[in-house]
C-alpha positions as CSV (number, residue, x, y, z in Angstrom):
1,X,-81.1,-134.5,68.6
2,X,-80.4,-130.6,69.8
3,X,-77.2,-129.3,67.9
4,X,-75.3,-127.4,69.3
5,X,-75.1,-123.6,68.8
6,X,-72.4,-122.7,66.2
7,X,-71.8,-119.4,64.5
8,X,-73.3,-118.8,61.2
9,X,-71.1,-118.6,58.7
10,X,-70.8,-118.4,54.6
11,X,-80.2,-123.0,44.7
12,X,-78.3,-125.2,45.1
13,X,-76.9,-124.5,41.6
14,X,-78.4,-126.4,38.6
15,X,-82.3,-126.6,39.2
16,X,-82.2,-127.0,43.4
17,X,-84.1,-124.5,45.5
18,X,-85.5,-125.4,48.4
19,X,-87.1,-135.1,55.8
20,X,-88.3,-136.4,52.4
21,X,-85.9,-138.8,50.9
22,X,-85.7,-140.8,47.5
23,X,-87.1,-144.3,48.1
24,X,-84.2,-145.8,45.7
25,X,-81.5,-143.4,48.1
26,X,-78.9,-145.6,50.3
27,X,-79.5,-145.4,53.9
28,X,-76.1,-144.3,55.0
29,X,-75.1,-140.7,55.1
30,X,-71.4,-140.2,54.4
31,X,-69.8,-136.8,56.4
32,X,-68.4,-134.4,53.9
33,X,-67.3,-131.2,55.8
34,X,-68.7,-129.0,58.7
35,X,-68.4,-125.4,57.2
36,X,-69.3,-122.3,59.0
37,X,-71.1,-124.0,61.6
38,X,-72.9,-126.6,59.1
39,X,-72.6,-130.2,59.1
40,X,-73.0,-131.3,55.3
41,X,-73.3,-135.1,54.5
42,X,-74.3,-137.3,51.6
43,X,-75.1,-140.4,50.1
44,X,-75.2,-142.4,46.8
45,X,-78.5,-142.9,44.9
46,X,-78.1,-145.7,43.4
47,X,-77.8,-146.5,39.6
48,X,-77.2,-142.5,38.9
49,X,-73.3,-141.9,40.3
50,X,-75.4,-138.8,41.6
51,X,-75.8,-138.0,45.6
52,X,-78.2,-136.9,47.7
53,X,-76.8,-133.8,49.9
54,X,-78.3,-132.9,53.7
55,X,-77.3,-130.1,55.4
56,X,-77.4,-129.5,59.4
57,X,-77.5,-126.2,61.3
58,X,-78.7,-124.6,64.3
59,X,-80.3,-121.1,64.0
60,X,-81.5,-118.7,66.5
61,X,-84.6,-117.9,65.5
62,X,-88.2,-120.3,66.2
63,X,-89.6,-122.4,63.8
64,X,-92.4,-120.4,62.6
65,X,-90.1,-117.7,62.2
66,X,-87.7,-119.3,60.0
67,X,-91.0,-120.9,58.4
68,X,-92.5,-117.2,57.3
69,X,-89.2,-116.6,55.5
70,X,-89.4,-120.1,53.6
71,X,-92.7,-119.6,52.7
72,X,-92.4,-116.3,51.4
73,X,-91.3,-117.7,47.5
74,X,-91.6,-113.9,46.1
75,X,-89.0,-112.9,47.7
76,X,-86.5,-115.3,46.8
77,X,-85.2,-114.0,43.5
78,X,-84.2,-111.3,46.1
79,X,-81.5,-113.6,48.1
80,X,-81.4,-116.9,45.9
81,X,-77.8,-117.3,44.0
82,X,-78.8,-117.9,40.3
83,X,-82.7,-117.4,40.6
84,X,-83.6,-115.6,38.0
85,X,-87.3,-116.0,37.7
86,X,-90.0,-117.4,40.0
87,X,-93.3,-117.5,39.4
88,X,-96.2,-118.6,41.4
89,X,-98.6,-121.0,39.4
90,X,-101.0,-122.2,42.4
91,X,-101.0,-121.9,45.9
92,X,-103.5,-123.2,48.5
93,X,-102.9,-122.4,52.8
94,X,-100.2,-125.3,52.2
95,X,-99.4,-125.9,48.9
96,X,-97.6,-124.1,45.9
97,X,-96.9,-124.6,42.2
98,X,-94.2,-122.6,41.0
99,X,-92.0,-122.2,37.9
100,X,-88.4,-121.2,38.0
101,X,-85.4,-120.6,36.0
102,X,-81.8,-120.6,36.7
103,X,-79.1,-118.5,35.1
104,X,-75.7,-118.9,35.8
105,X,-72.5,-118.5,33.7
106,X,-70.9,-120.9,31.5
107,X,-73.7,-123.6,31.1
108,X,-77.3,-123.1,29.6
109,X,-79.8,-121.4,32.1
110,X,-82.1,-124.0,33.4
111,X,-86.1,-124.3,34.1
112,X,-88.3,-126.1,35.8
113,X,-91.6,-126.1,37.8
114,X,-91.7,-127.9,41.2
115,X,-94.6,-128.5,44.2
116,X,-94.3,-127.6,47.1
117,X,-95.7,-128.6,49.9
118,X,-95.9,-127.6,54.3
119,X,-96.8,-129.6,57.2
120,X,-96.7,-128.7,60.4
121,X,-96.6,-130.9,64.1
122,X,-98.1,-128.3,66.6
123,X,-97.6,-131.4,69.2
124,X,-93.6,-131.3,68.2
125,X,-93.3,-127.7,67.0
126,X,-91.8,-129.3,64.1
127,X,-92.3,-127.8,60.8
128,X,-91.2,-129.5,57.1
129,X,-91.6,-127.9,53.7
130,X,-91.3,-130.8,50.6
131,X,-90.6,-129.9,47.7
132,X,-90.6,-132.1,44.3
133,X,-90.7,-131.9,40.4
134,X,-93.6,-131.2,38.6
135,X,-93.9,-130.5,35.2
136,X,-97.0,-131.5,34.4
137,X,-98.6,-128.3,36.4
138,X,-95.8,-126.0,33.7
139,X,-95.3,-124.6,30.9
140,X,-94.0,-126.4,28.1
141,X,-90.3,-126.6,27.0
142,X,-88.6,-124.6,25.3
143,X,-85.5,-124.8,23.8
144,X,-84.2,-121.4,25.5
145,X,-83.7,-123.5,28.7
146,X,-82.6,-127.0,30.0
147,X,-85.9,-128.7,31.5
148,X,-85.0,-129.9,34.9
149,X,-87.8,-133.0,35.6
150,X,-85.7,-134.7,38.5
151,X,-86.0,-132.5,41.8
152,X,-86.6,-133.3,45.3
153,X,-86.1,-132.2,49.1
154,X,-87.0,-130.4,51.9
155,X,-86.5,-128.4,54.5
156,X,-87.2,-129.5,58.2
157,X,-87.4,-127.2,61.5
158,X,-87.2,-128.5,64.6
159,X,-87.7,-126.3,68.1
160,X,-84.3,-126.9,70.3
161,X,-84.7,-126.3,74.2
162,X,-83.0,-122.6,74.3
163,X,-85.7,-121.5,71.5
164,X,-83.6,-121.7,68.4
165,X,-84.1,-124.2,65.9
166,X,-82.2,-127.4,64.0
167,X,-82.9,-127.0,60.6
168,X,-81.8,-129.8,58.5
169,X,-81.9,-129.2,54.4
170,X,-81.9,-131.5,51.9
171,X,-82.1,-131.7,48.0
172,X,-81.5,-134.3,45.3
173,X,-81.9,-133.1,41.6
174,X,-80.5,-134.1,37.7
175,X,-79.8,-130.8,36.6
176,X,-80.3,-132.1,33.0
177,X,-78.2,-131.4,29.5
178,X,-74.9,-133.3,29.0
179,X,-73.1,-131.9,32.5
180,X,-70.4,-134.6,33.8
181,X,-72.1,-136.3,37.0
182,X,-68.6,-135.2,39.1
183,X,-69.3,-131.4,38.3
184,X,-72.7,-131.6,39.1
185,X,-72.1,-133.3,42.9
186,X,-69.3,-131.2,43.5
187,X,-71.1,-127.9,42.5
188,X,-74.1,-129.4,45.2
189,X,-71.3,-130.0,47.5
190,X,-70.6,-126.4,47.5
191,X,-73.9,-124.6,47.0
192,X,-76.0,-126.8,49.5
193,X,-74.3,-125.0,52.2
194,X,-74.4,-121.6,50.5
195,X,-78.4,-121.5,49.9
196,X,-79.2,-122.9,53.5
197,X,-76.7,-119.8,54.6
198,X,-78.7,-117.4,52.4
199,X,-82.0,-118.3,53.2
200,X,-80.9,-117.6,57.3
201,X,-79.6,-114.8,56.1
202,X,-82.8,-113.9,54.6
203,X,-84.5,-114.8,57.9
204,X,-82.8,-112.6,60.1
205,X,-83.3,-109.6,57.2
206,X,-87.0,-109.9,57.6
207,X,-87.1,-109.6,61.8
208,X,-88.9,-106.5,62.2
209,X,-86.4,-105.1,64.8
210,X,-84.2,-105.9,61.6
211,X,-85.9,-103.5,59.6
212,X,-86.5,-100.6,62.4
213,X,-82.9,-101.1,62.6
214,X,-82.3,-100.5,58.8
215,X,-84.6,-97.6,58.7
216,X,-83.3,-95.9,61.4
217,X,-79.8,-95.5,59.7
218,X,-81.2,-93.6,56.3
């Protein structure tokens, strides 16, 4: 499907950075809202009152474009709301181990290591990045932070005809500790949107004519 193009508007918080979907999720999406020119839907998985959140957009910019910014995970304690620390454990041409933590106020700051993974359709131009728990490739526990173990998503690019791109987020995770299932889907209800909008963001920050533009008013 080609969306539309809307206007861009305004970690998903609790151990969710970054399609690949649960094997135990429902198969129905359930609309939610269209905020900012983002469609965001969900659906149940089962046996954990806890939802699966996707999030559709159009953006302006090609595939591999967008796809630099996503794979550039230094950067995103930059940009990311709540990132606090990212670190790079691994990395291969397409693969990453990394270990993050969260800090955010009122609850326990969080941590947690996940894999990452990107695979690319040259025949399509379509691009996905995976992303799931790992805590076996990690550090041990600690009891300064809440161990998230139950992450998964990813983030899929697909050319549209005019040379943008639909990009289609999503994320499941159990942010862990003794958190009330209703706050945690409605703080992903919220902050799905927000990271997709601040990883764009990010996107159109790193265009070079971007940062010609940024020098040139110093």
């Amino acid at each position: 499907m080609i969306l539309s193009r809307p206007t861009l508007g305004p970690l998903v918080l609790l151990g969710v950075l970054l399609g690949c979907c649960p094997a135990w999720a429902s198969t129905t999406w359930d609309h939610v809202t269209e905020t900012a020119g983002m469609r965001v839907e969900r659906r149940l998985l089962p046996g954990t009152g806890r939802y699966e959140v996707r999030v559709s957009t159009y953006a302006p910019f090609p595939p591999p474009v967008i796809f630099e910014t996503l794979w550039k995970h230094q950067e995103y304690t930059e940009f990311v709301p709540y990132l606090q620390h990212l670190t790079i454990l691994t990395q291969s041409p397409n693969a990453k181990v990394m270990y993050e933590r969260i800090t955010m106020p009122f609850v326990a700051a969080r941590d947690y290591t996940v894999k990452v993974t990107a695979a690319q359709d040259p025949a399509r131009g379509r691009i996905q990045i995976a992303f799931v728990s790992a805590p076996e490739y990690g550090p041990p526990e600690t009891p300064k932070y809440v161990r998230v173990t139950d992450i998964q998503g990813s983030w899929t690019l697909v050319p549209t005809l005019d040379g943008g791109t639909a990009v289609t987020y999503v994320v499941a995770s159990n942010p862990g500790g003794a958190l009330p299932v209703w706050i945690v889907n409605v703080a992903q209800r919220k902050a799905v949107p927000t990271m997709v909008k601040a990883m764009l963001d990010r996107v159109k920050h790193n265009l070079p004519h971007a940062g010609a533009r940024s020098q040139g008013t110093r």
